[in-house]
Residue, then its C-alpha position, 0 to 999 in steps of 0.5 A: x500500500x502506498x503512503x500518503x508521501x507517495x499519494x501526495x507525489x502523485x497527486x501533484x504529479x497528475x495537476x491538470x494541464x492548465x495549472x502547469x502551463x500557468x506555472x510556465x507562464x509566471x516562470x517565463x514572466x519572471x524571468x526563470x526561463x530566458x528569452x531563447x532558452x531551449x525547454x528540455x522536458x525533462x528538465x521541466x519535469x524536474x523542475x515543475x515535479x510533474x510528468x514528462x506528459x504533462x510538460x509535453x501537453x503544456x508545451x503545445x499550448x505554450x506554442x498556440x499561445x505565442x510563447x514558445x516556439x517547437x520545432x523537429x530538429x530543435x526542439x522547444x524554445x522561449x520565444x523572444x518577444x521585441x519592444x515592437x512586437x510590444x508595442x504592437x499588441x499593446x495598440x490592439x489591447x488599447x482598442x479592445x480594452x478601451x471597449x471592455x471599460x465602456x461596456x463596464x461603466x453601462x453595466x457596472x452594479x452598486x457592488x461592482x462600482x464599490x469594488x472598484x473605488x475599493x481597488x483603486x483606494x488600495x492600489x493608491x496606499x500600495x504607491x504610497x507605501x512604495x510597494x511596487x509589488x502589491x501595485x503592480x498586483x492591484x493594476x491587473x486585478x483593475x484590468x481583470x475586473x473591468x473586462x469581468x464587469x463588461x462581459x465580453x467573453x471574446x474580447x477576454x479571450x483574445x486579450x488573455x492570448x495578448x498578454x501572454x504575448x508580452x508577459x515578459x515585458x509586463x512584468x519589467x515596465x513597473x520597474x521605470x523610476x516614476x511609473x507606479x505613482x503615473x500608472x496609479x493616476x491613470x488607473x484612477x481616471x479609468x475606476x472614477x470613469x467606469x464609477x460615473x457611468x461615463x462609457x465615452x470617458x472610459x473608453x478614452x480613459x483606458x485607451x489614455x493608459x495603455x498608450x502612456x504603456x507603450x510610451x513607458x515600453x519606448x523607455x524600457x527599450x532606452x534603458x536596455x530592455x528587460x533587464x535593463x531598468x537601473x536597480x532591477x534584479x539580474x531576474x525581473x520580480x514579479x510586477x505587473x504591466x501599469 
C-alpha cells in the first residue's frame, strides 16, 4: 500500500494541464526561463515535479499561445518577444480594452462600482507605501475586473492570448523610476470613469493608459530592455504591466 508521501507525489504529479502551463507562464514572466532558452522536458519535469506528459501537453499550448516556439530538429524554445512586437499588441489591447471599460461603466452594479473605488483606494496606499509589488498586483486585478464587469467573453479571450504575448515585458515596465505613482493616476481616471457611468470617458480613459504603456515600453527599450531598468534584479520580480 502506498503512503500518503507517495499519494501526495502523485497527486501533484497528475495537476491538470492548465495549472502547469500557468506555472510556465509566471516562470517565463519572471524571468526563470530566458528569452531563447531551449525547454528540455525533462528538465521541466524536474523542475515543475510533474510528468514528462504533462510538460509535453503544456508545451503545445505554450506554442498556440505565442510563447514558445517547437520545432523537429530543435526542439522547444522561449520565444523572444521585441519592444515592437510590444508595442504592437499593446495598440490592439488599447482598442479592445478601451471597449471592455465602456461596456463596464453601462453595466457596472452598486457592488461592482464599490469594488472598484475599493481597488483603486488600495492600489493608491500600495504607491504610497512604495510597494511596487502589491501595485503592480492591484493594476491587473483593475484590468481583470473591468473586462469581468463588461462581459465580453471574446474580447477576454483574445486579450488573455495578448498578454501572454508580452508577459515578459509586463512584468519589467513597473520597474521605470516614476511609473507606479503615473500608472496609479491613470488607473484612477479609468475606476472614477467606469464609477460615473461615463462609457465615452472610459473608453478614452483606458485607451489614455495603455498608450502612456507603450510610451513607458519606448523607455524600457532606452534603458536596455528587460533587464535593463537601473536597480532591477539580474531576474525581473514579479510586477505587473501599469
Amino acid at each position: 500500500m502506498s503512503s500518503r508521501f507517495e499519494q501526495a507525489q502523485s497527486e501533484s504529479r497528475s495537476q491538470t494541464p492548465v495549472d502547469l502551463v500557468d506555472r510556465v507562464r509566471l516562470a517565463i514572466a519572471h524571468g526563470e526561463l530566458l528569452p531563447g532558452q531551449h525547454l528540455v522536458e525533462n528538465d521541466l519535469a524536474t523542475m515543475f515535479d510533474v510528468s514528462r506528459g504533462a510538460v509535453r501537453s503544456a508545451l503545445m499550448v505554450l506554442d498556440s499561445d505565442g510563447l514558445i516556439t517547437r520545432s523537429p530538429n530543435r526542439g522547444a524554445r522561449v520565444r523572444p518577444i521585441s519592444i515592437s512586437e510590444a508595442v504592437e499588441i499593446t495598440e490592439l489591447r488599447a482598442v479592445i480594452e478601451g471597449l471592455c471599460a465602456a461596456k463596464a461603466a453601462q453595466r457596472a452594479t452598486a457592488a461592482e462600482r464599490a469594488e472598484l473605488r475599493g481597488l483603486d483606494a488600495r492600489m493608491r496606499a500600495a504607491v504610497e507605501a512604495g510597494d511596487t509589488t502589491a501595485y503592480s498586483n492591484f493594476s491587473e486585478t483593475v484590468h481583470q475586473a473591468i473586462r469581468e464587469i463588461a462581459a465580453q467573453a471574446t474580447a477576454v479571450d483574445v486579450l488573455d492570448r495578448l498578454r501572454y504575448r508580452s508577459v515578459r515585458y509586463q512584468f519589467s515596465v513597473a520597474r521605470l523610476p516614476g511609473r507606479p505613482r503615473q500608472g496609479a493616476e491613470e488607473h484612477s481616471a479609468i475606476v472614477n470613469a467606469v464609477v460615473a457611468g461615463k462609457a465615452d470617458k472610459a473608453e478614452y480613459e483606458m485607451r489614455s493608459h495603455l498608450e502612456s504603456v507603450i510610451g513607458a515600453l519606448y523607455d524600457l527599450q532606452a534603458h536596455g530592455g528587460l533587464y535593463g531598468v537601473p536597480g532591477a534584479p539580474e531576474r525581473a520580480a514579479p510586477l505587473g504591466l501599469s
